[in-house]
C-alpha positions in Angstrom: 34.7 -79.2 -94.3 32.2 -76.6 -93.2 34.0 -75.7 -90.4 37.0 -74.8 -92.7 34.2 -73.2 -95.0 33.0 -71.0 -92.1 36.6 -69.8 -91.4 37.2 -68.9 -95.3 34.1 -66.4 -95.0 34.7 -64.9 -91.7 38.7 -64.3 -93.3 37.2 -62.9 -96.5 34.8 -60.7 -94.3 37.6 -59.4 -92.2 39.2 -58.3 -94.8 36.5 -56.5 -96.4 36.4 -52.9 -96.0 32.9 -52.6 -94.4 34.1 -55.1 -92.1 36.8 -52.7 -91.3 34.7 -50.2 -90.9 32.5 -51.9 -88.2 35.2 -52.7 -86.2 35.6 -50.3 -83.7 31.8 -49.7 -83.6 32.3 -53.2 -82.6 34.7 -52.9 -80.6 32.9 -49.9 -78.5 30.0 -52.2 -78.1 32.0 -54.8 -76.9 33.7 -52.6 -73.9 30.2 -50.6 -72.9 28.5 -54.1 -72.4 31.8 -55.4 -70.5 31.9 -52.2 -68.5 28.3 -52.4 -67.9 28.5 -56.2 -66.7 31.0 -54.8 -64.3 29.5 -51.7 -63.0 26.0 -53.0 -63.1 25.3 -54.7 -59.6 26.8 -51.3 -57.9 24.5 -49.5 -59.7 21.7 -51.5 -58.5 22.8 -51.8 -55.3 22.9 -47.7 -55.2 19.6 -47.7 -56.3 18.0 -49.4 -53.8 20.3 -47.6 -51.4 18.2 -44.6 -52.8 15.2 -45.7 -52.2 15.6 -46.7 -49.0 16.9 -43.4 -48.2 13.8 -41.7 -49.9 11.4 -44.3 -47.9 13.2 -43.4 -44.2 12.9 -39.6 -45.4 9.3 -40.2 -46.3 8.4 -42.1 -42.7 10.7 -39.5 -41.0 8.6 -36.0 -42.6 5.6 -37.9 -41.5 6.6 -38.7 -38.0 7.6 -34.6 -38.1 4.3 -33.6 -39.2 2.7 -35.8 -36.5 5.0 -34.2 -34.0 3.8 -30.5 -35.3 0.3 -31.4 -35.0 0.7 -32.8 -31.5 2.9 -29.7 -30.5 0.3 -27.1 -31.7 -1.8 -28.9 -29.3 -0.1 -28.9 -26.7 0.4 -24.8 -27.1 -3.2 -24.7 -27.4 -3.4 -26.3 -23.9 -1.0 -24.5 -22.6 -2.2 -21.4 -23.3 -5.8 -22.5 -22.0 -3.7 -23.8 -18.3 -1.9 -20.3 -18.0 -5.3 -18.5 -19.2 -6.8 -21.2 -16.0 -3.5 -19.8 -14.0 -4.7 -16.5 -14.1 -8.2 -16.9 -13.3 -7.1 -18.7 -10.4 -4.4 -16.4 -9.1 -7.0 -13.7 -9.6 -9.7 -15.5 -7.5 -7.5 -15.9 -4.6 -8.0 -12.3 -3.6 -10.9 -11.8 -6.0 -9.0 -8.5 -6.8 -8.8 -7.2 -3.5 -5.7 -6.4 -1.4 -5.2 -7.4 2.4 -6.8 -3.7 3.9 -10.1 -4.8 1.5 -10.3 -7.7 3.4 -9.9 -5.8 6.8 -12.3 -3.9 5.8 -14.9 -6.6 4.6 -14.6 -8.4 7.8 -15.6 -4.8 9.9 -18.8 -4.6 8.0 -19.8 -7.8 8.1 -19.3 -8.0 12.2 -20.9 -4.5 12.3 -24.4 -5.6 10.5 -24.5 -8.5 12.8 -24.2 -6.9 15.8 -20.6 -8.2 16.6 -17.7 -7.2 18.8 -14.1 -7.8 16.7 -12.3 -8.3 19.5 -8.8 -9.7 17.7 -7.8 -9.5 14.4 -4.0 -10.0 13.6 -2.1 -10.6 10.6 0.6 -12.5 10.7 3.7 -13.1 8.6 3.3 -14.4 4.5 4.5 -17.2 3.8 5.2 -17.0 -0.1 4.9 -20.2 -2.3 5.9 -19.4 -6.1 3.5 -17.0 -7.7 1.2 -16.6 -4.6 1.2 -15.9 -0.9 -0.3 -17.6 1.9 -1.4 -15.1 4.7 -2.7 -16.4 8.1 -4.9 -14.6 10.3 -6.4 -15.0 13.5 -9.6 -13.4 14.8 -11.7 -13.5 18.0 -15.3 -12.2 17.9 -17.7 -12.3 20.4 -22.1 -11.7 20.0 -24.5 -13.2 19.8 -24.9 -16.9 18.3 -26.9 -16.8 15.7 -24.9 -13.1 14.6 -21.5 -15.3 14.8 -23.3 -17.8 12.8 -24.3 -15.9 9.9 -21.5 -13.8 9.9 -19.6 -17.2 9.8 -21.2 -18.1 6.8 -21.4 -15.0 4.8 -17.6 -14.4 5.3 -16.3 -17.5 4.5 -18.9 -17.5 1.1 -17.3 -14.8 -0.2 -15.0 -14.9 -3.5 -11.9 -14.4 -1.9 -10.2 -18.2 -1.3 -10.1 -18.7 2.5 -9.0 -21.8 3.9 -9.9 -22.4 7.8 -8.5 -23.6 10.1 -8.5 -24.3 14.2 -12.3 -22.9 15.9 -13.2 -22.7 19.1 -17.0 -21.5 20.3 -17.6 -21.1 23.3 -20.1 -19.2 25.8 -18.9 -15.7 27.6 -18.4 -15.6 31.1 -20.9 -13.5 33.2 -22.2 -12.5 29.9 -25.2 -14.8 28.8 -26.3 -15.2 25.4 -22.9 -13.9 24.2 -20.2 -16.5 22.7 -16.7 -16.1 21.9 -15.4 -17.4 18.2 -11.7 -18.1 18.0 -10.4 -18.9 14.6 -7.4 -19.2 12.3 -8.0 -18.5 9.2 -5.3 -18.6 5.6 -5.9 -16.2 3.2 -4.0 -15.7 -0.2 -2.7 -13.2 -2.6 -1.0 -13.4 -5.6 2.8 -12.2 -6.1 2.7 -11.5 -10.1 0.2 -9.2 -11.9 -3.4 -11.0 -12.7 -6.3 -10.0 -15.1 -9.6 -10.4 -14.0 -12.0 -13.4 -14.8 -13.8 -13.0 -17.8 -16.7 -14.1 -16.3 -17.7 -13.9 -12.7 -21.2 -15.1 -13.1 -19.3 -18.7 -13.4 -19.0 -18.0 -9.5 -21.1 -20.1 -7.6 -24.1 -18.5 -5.7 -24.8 -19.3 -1.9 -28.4 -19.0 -0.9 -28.8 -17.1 2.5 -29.4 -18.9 5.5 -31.7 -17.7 8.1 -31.1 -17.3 11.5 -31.2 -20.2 14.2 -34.0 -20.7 16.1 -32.3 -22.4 18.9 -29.0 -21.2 20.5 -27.0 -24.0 21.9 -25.3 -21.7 24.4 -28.5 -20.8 26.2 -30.1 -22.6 28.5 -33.0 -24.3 27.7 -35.4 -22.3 30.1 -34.0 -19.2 28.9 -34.9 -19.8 25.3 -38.4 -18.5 25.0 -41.0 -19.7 22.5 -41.8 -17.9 19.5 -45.5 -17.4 19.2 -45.1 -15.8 15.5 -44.3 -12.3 16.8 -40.0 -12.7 17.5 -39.7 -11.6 13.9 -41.8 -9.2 13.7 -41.0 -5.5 13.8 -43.0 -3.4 16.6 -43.5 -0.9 14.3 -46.3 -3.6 12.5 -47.6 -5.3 15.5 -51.3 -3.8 17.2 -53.0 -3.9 20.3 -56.6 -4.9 19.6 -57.6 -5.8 22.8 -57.0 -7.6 26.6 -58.5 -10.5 28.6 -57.6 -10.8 32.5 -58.5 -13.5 34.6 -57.9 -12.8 38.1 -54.8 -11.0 39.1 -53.4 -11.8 35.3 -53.6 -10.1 31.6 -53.3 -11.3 28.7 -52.8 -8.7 25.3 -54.6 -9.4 22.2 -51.8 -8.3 19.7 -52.5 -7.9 15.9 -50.2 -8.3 13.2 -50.3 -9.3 9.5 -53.9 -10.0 9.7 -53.4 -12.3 12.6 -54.2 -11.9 15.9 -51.9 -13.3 18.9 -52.3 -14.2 22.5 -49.4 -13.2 24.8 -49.2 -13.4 28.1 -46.0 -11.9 30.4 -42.5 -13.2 29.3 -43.5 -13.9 25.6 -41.4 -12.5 23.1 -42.0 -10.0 21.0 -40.1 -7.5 17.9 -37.1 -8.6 16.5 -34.9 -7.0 19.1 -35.2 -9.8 21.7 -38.4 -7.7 23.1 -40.0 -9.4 26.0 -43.1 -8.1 27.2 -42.8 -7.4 30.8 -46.0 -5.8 32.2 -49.7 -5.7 30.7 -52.6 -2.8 30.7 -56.1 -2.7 29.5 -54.9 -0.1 27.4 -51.1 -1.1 26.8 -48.3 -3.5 27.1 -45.1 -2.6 27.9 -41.8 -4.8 25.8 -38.4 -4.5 26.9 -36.1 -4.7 23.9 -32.4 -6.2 24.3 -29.8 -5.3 21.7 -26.1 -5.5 21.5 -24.4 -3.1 19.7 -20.2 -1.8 20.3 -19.7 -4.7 22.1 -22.4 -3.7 25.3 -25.9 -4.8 25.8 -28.4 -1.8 25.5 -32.3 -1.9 26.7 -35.3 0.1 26.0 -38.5 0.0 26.8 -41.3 0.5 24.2 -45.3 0.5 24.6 -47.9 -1.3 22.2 -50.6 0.9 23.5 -54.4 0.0 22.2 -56.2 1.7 19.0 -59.4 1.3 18.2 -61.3 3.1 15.3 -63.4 6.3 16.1 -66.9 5.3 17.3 -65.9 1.8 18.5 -65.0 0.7 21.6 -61.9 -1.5 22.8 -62.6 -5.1 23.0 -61.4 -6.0 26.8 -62.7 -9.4 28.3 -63.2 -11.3 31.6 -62.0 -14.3 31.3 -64.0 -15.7 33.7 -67.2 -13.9 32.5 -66.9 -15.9 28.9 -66.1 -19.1 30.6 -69.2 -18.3 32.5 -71.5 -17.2 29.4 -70.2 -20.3 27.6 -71.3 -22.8 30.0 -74.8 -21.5 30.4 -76.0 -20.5 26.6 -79.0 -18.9 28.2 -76.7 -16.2 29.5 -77.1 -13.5 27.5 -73.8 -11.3 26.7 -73.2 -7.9 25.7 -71.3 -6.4 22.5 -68.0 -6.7 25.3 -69.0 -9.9 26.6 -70.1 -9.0 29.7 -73.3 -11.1 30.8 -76.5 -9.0 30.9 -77.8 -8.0 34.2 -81.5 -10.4 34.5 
């Protein structure tokens, strides 16, 4: 009964003319919510196709921007290793060419008193942006020369790598040795700017001469008493003492006064004093210089103030005076007659 009554109202509302009306309104909604049910899950499944596009684009700009970062870097420290690059190409020669060198190694053998007896350059062997250049030299002079001039060459800026050496003593020359040595130098085979800073160099302090050469004998090597480095031109006779047949010269210098006796060595020149006055002592200097030995002789002759007398002693007169107190001495020591 209702269900007939339900039909009767939906007939009479068909047939109404607002009912006719909604129909294709109707109708439309009908076939957009049936075209969305269709097309709906490919629209979703678009969407999170978007946005897992947008999310890889996202993680892939970031991995870029990392990437940039790290490659700015990288310039930066490549631009420090080529600035590095240069320093170092430029410190091979320390801006000097092969005849600077040459030159260098003349001086240095020439205030030391050396003999360059080989030098020879021998063919470059070029390795990318530099060259390798190996010498061999052969000096002769005296040790402790070869030995400073050793050091002070090899100290230099310029990047030298050694190699083979061989010291050894001179025959029928003594005191003189013979250096043998191979040495690789370097130059650089592209333009190079200058360090910007050569006080980052580091400094060598000197190093003072040997007292003991290992090529000598050791009776040949006299002592130094204090007066070896002294120049004659500072060193005073004072006064003598004797004792029998031998002298002895009272020497001044630097406020000090020294003993010596014949064979001691005196000056800077290898001066060895060979024969002894009241009034003088006689040195023989020894000196090597273009290759030869040279000698000289030079006098230390006594000098005493106006009005003052030189002080020159018996030995054997003060041994004498000291062993009897009630010996009475005069202003030279001399014992007093009585």
């Amino acid at each position: 009964m209702k269900l007939q009554t339900v039909f009767e109202r939906a007939a009479a509302f068909g047939q109404s003319a607002r009912a006719k009306s909604l129909a294709p309104v109707l109708l439309a909604c009908c076939l957009f919510i049936l075209g969305c049910a269709i097309r709906l899950p490919a629209a979703l499944q678009q969407m999170d196709r978007e946005q897992a596009r947008a999310q890889a684009l996202d993680e892939r700009q970031s991995a870029l921007n990392a990437e940039r970062a790290g490659l700015d870097s990288l310039r930066a420290a490549v631009a420090e290793a080529e600035q590095r690059l240069q320093v170092a190409l430029w410190s091979m020669a320390a801006g000097q060419d092969m005849s600077d060198l040459v030159d260098h190694i003349a001086a240095l053998g020439r205030a030391h008193g050396l003999l360059i007896e080989l030098l020879r350059v021998q063919e470059a062997q070029t390795h990318g942006d530099y060259q390798q250049v190996p010498l061999e030299l052969r000096v002769k002079g005296e040790y402790a020369g070869v030995r400073q001039w050793l050091f002070e060459w090899l100290g230099q800026a310029r990047l030298l790598r050694t190699g083979d050496m061989s010291l050894e003593p001179v025959t029928g020359q003594p005191g003189m040795v013979q250096l043998r040595l191979q040495v690789d130098a370097f130059q650089a085979t592209v333009p190079t700017l200058p360090a910007q800073a050569l006080a980052q160099l580091p400094a060598r302090m000197p190093v003072a001469a040997p007292h003991v050469d290992p090529f000598r004998p050791q009776q040949d090597q006299l002592p130094d008493r204090g007066l070896a480095s002294v120049p004659l031109s500072q060193v005073r006779m004072v006064g003598s003492l004797s004792r029998a047949q031998a002298h002895e010269a009272l020497l001044i210098a630097a406020g000090r006064v020294h003993r010596v006796s014949l064979g001691d060595r005196v000056g800077r020149d290898q001066g060895v004093v060979a024969h002894i006055d009241p009034g003088q002592v006689e040195i023989r200097e020894h000196w090597f210089m273009d290759g030869a030995w040279h000698e000289r002789v030079a006098f230390i002759s006594m000098a005493t103030p106006a009005g003052k007398e030189a002080l020159i002693l018996d030995e054997q007169d003060m041994e004498m005076a000291t062993r009897n107190p009630a010996v009475a001495v005069d202003g030279n020591g001399r014992p007093l007659p009585g």
